[in-house]
N, CA, C and O atoms as CSV, one atom per row, in Angstrom:
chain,resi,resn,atom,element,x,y,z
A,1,UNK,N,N,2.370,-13.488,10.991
A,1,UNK,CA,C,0.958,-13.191,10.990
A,1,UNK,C,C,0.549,-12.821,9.560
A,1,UNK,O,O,1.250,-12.056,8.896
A,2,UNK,N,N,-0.681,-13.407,9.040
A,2,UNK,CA,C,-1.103,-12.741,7.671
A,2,UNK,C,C,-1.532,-11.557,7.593
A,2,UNK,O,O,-2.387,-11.204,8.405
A,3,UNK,N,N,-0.989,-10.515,6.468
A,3,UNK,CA,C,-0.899,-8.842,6.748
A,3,UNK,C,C,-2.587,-8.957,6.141
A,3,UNK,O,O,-3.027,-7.862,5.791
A,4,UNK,N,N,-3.484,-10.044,5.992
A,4,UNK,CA,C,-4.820,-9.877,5.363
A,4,UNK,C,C,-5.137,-9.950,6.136
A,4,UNK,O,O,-5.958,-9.044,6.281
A,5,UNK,N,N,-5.028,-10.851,7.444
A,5,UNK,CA,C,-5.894,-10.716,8.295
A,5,UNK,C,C,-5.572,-10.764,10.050
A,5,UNK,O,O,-5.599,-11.619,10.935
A,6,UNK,N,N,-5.296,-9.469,9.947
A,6,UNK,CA,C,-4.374,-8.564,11.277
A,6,UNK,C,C,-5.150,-9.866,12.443
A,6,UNK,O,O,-6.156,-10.559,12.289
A,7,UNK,N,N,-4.073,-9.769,13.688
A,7,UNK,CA,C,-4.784,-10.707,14.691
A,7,UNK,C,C,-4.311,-9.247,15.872
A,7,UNK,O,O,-3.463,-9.462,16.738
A,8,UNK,N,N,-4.834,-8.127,15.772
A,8,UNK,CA,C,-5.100,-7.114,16.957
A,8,UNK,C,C,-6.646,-6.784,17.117
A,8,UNK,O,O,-7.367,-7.148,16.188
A,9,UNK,N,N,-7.124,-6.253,17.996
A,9,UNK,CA,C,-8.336,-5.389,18.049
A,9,UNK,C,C,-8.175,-4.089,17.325
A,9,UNK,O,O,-7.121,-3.454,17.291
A,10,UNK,N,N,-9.539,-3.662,16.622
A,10,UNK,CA,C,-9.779,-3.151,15.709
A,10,UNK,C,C,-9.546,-1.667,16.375
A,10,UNK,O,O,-9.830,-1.479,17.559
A,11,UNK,N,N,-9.186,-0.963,15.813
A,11,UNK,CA,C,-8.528,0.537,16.194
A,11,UNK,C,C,-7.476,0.101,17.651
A,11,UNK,O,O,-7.852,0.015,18.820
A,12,UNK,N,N,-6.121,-0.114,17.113
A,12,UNK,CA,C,-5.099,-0.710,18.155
A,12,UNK,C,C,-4.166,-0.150,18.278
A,12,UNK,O,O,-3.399,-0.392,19.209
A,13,UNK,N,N,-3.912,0.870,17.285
A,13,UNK,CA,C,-2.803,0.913,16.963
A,13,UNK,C,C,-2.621,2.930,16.465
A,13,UNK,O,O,-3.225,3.198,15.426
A,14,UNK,N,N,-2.202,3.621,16.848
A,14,UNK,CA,C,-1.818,4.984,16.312
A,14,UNK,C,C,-1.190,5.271,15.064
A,14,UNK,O,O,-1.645,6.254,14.479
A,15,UNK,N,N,-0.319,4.696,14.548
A,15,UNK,CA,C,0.347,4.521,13.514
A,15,UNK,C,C,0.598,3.171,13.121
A,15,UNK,O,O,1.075,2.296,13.844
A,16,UNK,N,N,0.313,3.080,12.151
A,16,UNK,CA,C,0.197,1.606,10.821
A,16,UNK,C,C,1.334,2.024,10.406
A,16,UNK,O,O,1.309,3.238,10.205
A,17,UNK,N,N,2.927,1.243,10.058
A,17,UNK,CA,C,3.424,1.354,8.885
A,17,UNK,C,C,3.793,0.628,8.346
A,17,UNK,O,O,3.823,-0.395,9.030
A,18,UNK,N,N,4.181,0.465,7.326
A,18,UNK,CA,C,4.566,-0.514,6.220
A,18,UNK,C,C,5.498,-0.215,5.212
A,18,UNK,O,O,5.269,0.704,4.426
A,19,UNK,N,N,6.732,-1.026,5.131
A,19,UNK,CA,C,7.682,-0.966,4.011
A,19,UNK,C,C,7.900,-2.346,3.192
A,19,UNK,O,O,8.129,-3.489,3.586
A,20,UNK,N,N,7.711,-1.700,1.677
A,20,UNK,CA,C,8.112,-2.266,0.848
A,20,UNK,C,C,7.543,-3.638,0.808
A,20,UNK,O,O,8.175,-4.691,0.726
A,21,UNK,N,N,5.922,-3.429,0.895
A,21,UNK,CA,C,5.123,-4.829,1.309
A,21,UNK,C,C,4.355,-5.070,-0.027
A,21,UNK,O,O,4.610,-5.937,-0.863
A,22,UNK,N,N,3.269,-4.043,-0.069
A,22,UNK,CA,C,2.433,-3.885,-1.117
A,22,UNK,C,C,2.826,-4.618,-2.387
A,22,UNK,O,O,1.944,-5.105,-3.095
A,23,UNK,N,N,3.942,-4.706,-2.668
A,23,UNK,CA,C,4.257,-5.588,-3.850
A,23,UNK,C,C,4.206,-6.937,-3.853
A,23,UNK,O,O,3.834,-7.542,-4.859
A,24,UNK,N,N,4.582,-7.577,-2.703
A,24,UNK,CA,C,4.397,-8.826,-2.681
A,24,UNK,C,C,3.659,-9.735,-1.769
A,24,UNK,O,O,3.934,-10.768,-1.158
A,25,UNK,N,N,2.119,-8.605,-1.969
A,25,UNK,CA,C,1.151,-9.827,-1.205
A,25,UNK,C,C,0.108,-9.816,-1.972
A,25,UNK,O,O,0.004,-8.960,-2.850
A,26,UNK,N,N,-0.707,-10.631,-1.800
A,26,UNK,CA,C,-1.585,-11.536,-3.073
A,26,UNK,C,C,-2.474,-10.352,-2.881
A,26,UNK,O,O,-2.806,-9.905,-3.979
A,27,UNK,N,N,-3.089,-9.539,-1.664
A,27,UNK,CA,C,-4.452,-8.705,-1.988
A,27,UNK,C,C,-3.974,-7.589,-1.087
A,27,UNK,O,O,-4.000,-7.398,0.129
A,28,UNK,N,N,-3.422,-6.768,-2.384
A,28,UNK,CA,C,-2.762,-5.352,-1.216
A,28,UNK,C,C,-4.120,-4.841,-0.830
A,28,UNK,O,O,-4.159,-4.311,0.281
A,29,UNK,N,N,-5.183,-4.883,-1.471
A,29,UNK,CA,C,-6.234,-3.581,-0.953
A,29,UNK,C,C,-6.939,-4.660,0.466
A,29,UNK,O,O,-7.521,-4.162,1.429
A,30,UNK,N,N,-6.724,-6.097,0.296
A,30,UNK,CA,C,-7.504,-6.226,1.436
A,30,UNK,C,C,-6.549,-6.357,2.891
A,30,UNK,O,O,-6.939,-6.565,4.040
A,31,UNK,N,N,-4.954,-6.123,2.296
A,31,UNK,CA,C,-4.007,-5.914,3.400
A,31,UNK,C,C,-4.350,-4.162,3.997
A,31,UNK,O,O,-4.572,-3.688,5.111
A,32,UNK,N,N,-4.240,-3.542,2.509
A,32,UNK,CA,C,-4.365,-2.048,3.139
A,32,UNK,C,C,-5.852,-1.936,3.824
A,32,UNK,O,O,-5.927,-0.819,4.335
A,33,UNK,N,N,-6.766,-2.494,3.975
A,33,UNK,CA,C,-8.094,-2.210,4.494
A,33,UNK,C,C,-7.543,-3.188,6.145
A,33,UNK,O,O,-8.162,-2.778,7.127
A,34,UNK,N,N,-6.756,-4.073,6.384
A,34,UNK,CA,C,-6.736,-4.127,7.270
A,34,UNK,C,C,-6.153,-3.178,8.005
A,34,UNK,O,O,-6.662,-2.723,9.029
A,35,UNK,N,N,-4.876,-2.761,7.457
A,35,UNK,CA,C,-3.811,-1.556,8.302
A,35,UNK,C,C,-5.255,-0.873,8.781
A,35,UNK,O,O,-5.664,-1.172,9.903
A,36,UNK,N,N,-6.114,0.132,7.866
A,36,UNK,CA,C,-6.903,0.783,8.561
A,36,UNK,C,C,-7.839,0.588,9.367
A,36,UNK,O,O,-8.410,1.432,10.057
A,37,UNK,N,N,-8.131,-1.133,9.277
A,37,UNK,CA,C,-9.328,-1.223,10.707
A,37,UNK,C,C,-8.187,-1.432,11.665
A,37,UNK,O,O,-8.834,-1.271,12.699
A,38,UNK,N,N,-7.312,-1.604,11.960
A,38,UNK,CA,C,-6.464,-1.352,13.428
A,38,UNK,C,C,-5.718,-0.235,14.137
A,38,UNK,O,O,-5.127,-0.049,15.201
A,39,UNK,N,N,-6.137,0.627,12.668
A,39,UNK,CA,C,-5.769,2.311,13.100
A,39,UNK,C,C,-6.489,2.663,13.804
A,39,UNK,O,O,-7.502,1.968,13.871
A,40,UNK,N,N,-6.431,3.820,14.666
A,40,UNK,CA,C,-7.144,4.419,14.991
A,40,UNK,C,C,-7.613,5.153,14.163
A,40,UNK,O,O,-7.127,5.313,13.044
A,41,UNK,N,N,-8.873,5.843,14.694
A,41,UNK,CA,C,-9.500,6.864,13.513
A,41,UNK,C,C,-8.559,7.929,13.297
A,41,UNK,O,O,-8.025,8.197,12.221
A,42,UNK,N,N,-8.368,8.607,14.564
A,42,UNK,CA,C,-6.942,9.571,14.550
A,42,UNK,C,C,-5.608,9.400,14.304
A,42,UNK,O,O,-4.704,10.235,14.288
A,43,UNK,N,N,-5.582,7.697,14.030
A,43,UNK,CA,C,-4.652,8.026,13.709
A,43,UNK,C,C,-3.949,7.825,12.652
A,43,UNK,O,O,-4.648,8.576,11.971
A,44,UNK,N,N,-2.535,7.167,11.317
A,44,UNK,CA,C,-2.233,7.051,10.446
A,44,UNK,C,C,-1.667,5.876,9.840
A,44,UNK,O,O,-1.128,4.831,10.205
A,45,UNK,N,N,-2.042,6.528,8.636
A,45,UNK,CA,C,-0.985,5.062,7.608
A,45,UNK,C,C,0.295,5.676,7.084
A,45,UNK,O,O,0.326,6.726,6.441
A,46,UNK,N,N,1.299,4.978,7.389
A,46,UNK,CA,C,2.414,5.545,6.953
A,46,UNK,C,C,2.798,3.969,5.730
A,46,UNK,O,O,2.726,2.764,5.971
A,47,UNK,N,N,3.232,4.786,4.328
A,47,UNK,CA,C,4.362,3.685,3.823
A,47,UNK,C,C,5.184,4.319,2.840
A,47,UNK,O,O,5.201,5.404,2.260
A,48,UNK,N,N,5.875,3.245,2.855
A,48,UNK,CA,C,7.231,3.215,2.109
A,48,UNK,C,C,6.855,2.132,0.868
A,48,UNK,O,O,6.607,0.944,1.072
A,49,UNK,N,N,6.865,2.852,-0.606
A,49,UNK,CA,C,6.914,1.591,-1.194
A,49,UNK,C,C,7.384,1.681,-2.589
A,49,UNK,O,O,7.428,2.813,-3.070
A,50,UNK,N,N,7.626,1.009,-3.082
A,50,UNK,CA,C,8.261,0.966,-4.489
A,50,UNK,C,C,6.949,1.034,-5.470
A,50,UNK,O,O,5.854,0.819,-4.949
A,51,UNK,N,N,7.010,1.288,-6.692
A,51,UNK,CA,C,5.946,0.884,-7.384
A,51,UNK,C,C,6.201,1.423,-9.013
A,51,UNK,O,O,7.333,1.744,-9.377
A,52,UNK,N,N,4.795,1.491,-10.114
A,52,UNK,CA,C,5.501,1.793,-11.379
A,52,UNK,C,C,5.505,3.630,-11.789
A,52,UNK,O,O,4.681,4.530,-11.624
A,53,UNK,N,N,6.808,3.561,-12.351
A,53,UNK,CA,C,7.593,4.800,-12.159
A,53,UNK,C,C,6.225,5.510,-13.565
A,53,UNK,O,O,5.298,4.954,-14.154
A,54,UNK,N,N,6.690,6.706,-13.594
A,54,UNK,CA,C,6.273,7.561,-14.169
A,54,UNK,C,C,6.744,7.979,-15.277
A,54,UNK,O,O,6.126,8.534,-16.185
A,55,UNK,N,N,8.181,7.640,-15.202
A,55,UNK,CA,C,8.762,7.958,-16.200
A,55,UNK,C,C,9.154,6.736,-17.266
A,55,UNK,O,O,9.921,5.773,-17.249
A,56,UNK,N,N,8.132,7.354,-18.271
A,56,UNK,CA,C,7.910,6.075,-19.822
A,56,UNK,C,C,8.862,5.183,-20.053
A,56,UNK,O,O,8.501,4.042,-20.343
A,57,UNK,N,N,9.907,5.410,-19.999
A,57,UNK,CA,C,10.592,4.100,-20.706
A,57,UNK,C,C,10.829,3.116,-19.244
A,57,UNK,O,O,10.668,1.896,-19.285
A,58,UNK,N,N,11.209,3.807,-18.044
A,58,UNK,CA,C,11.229,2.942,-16.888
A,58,UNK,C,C,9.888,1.684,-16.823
A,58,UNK,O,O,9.895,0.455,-16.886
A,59,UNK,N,N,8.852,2.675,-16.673
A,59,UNK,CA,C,7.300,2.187,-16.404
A,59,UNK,C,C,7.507,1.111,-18.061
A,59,UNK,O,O,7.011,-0.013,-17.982
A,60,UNK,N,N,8.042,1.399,-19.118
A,60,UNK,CA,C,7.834,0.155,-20.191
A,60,UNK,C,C,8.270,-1.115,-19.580
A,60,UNK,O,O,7.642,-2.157,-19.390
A,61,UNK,N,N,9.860,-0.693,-19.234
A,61,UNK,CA,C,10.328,-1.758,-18.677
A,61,UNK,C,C,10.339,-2.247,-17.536
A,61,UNK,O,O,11.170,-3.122,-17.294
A,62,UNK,N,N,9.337,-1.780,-16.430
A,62,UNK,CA,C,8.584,-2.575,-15.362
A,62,UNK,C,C,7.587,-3.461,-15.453
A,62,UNK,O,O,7.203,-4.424,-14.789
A,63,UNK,N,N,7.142,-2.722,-16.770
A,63,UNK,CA,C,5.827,-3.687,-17.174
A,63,UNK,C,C,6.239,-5.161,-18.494
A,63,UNK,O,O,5.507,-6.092,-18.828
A,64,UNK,N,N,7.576,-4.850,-18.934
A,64,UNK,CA,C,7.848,-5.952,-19.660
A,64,UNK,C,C,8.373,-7.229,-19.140
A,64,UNK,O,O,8.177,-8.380,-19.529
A,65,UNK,N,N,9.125,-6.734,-18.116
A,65,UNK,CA,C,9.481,-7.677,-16.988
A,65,UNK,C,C,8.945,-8.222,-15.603
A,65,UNK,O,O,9.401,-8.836,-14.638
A,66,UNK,N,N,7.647,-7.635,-16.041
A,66,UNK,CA,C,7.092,-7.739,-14.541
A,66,UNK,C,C,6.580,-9.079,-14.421
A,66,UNK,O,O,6.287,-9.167,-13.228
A,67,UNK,N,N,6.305,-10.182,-14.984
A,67,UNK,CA,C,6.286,-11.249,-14.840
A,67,UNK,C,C,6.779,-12.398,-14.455
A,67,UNK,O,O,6.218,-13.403,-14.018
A,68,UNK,N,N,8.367,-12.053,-14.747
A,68,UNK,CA,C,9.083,-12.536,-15.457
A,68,UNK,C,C,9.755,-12.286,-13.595
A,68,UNK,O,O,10.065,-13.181,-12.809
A,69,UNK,N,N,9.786,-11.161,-13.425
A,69,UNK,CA,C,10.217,-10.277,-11.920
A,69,UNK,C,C,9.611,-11.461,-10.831
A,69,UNK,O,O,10.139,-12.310,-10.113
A,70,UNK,N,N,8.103,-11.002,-11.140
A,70,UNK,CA,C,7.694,-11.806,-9.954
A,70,UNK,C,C,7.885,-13.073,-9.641
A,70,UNK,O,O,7.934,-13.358,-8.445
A,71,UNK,N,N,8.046,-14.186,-10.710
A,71,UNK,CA,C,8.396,-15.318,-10.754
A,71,UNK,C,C,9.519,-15.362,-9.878
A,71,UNK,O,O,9.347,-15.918,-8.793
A,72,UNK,N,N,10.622,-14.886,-10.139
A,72,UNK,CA,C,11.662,-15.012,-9.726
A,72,UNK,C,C,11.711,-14.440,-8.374
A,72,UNK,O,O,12.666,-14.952,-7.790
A,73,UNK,N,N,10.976,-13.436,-7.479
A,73,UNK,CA,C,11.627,-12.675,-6.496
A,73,UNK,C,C,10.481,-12.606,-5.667
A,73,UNK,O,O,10.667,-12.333,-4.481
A,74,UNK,N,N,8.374,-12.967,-6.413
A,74,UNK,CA,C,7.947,-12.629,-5.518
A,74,UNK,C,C,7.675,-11.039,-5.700
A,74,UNK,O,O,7.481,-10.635,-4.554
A,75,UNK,N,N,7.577,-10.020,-6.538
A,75,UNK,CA,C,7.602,-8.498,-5.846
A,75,UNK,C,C,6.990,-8.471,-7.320
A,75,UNK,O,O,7.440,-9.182,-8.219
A,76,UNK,N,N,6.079,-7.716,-7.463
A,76,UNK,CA,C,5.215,-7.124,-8.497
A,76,UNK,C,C,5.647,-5.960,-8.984
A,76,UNK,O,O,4.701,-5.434,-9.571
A,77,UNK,N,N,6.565,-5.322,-9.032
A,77,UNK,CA,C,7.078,-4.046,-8.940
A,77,UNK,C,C,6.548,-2.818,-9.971
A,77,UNK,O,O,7.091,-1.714,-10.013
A,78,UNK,N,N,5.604,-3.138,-10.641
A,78,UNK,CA,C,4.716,-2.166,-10.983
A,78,UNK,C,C,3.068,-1.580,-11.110
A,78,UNK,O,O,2.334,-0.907,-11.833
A,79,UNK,N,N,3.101,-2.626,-9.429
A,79,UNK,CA,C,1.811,-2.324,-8.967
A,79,UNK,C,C,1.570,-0.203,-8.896
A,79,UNK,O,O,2.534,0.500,-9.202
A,80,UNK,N,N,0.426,0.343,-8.536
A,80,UNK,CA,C,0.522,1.468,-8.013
A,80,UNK,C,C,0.103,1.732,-7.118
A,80,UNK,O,O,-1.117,1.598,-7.215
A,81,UNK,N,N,0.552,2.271,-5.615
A,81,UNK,CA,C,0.423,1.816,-4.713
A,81,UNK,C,C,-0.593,3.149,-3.928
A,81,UNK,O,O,-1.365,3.170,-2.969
A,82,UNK,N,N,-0.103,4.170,-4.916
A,82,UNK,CA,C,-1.417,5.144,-4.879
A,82,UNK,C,C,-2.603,4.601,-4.704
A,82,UNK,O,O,-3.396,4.633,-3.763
A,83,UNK,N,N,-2.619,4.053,-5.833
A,83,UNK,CA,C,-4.354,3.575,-6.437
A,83,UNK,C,C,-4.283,2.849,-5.509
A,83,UNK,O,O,-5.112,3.335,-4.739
A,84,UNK,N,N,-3.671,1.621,-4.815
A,84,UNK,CA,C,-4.164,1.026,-4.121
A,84,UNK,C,C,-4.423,1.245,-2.647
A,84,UNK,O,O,-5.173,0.532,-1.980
A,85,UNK,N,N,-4.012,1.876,-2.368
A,85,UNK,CA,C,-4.179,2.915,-1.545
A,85,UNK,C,C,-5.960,3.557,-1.362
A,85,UNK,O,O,-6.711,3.386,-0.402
A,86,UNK,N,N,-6.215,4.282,-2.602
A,86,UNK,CA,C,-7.383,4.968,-2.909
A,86,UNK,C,C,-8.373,3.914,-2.942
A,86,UNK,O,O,-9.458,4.140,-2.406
A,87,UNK,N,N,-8.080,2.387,-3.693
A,87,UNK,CA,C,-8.854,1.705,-3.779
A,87,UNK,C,C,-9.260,0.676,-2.322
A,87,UNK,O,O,-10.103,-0.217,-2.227
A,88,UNK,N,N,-8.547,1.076,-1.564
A,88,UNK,CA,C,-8.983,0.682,0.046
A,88,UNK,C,C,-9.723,1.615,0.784
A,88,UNK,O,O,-10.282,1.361,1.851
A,89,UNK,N,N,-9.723,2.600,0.261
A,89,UNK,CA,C,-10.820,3.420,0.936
A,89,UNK,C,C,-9.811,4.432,1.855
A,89,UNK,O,O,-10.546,5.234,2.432
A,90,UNK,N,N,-8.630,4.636,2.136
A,90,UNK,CA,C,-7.926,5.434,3.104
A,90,UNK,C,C,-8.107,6.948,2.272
A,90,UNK,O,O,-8.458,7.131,1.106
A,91,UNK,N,N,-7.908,7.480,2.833
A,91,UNK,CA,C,-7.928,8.882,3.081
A,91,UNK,C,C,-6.585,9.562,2.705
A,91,UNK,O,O,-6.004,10.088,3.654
A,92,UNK,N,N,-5.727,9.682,0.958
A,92,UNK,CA,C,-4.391,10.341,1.283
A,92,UNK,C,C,-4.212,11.564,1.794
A,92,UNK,O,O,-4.824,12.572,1.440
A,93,UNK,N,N,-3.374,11.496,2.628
A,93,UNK,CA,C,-2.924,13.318,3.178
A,93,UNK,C,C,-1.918,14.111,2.254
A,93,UNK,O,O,-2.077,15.244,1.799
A,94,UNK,N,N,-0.615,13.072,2.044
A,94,UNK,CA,C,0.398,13.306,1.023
A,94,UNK,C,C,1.060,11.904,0.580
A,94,UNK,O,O,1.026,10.848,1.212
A,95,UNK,N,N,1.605,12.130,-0.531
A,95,UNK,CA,C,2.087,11.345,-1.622
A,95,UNK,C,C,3.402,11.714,-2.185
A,95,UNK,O,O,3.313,12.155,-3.331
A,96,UNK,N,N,4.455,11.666,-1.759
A,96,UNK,CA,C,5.687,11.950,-2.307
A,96,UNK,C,C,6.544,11.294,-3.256
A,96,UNK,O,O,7.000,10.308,-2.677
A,97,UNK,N,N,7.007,11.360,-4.487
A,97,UNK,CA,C,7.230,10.167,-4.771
A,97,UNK,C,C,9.080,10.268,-5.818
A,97,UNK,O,O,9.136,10.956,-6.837
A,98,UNK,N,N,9.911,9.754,-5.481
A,98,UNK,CA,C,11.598,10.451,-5.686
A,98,UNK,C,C,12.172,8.885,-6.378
A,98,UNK,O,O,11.568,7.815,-6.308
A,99,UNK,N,N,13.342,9.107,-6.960
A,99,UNK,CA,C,14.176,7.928,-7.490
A,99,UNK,C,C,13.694,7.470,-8.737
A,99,UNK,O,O,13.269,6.338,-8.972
A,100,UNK,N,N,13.780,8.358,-9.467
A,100,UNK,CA,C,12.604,8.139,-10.584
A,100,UNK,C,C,11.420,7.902,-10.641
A,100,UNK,O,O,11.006,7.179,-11.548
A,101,UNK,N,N,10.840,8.261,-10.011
A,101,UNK,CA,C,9.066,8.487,-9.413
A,101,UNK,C,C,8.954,6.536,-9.018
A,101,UNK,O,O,7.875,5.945,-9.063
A,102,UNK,N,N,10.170,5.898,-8.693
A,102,UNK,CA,C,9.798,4.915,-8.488
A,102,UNK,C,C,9.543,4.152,-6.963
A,102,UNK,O,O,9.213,3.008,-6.652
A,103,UNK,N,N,9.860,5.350,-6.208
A,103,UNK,CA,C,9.785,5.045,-4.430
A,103,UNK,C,C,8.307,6.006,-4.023
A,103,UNK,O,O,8.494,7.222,-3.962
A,104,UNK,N,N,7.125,5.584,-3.798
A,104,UNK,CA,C,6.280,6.297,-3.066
A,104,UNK,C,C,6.270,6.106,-1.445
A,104,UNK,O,O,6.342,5.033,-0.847
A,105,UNK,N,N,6.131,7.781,-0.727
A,105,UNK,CA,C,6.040,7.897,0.754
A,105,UNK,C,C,4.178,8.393,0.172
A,105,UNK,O,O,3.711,9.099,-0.722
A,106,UNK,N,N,3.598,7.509,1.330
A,106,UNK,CA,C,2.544,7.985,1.363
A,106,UNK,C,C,2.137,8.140,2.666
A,106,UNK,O,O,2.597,7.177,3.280
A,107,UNK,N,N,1.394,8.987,3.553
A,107,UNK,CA,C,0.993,9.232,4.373
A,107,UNK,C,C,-0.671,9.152,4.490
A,107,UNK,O,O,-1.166,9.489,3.414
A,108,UNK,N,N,-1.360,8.911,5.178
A,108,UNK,CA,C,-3.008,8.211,5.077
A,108,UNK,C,C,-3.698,8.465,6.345
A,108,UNK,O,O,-3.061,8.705,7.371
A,109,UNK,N,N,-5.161,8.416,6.306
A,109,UNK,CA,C,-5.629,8.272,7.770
A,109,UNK,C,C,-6.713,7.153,7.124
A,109,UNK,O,O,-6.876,6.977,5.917
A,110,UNK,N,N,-7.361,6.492,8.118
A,110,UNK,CA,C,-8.449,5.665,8.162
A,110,UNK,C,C,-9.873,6.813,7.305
A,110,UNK,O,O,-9.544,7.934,6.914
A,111,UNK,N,N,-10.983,6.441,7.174
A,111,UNK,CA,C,-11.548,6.858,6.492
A,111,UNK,C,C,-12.761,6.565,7.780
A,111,UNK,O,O,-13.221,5.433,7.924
A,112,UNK,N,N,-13.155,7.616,8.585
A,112,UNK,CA,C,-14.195,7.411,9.775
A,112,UNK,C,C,-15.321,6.827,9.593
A,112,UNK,O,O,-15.851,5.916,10.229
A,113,UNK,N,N,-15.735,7.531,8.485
A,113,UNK,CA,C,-17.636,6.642,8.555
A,113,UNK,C,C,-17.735,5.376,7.319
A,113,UNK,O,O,-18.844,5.112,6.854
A,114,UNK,N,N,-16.322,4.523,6.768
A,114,UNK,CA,C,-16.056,3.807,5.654
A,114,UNK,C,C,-16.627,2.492,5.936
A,114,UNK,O,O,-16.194,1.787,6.848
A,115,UNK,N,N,-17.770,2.084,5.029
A,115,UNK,CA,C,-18.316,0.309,5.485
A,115,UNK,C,C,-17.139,-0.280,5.552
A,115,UNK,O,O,-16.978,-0.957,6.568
A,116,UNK,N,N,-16.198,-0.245,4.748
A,116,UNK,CA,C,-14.426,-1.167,4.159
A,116,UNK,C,C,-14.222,-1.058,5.599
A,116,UNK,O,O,-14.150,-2.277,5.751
A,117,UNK,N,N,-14.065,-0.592,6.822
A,117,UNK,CA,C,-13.589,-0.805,7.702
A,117,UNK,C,C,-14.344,-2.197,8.695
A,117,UNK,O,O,-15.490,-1.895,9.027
A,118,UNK,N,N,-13.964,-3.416,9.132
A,118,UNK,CA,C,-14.298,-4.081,9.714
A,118,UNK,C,C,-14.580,-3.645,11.453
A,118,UNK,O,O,-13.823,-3.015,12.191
A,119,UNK,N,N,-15.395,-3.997,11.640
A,119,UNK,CA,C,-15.216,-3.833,13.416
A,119,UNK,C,C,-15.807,-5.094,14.314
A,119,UNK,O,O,-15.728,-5.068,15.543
């Protein structure tokens, strides 16, 4: 199924989650705006995802190879999955982020009164 364009009814689902996706699909914010029109309002976005580290010389060399990465594997690996996140309109609760700030857990809810949500 395309993660752009969910085939459930809109608030379907209690928990959305997702691992290790965000990197390799052409429009994470219009994937992450779907997770949330099939959430419930109550209920969450959970993910798991890799993204670019924090720490300078890592984040240099995510971004020197990141081309070069995707060609080969498909995975963008220094998208930020925060921002993209924020830039879908969800709601973060928490943001954890370990392994050289290069694994984010993020936790989310739908955003209740958000136009970005389809119905």
């Amino acid at each position: 199924m395309d993660a752009a364009d969910l085939a459930f009814p809109t608030r379907s689902f209690e928990t959305v989650v997702s691992t290790l996706a965000l990197c390799s699909v052409t429009e994470p914010v219009r994937v992450l705006h779907e997770m949330s029109r099939v959430c419930r309002t109550d209920g969450q976005v959970l993910l798991l995802e890799h993204g670019r580290s924090s720490v300078s010389w890592l984040a240099a060399l995510q971004d020197r190879t990141e081309a070069s990465w995707a060609s080969h594997v498909g995975c963008h690996w220094n998208r930020d999955p925060l921002a993209l996140v924020l830039a879908a309109g969800l709601q973060v609760l928490d943001c954890r982020k370990t392994f050289f700030d290069l694994v984010y857990v993020i936790r989310a809810v739908p955003v209740k009164d958000s136009g970005r949500v389809r119905d």
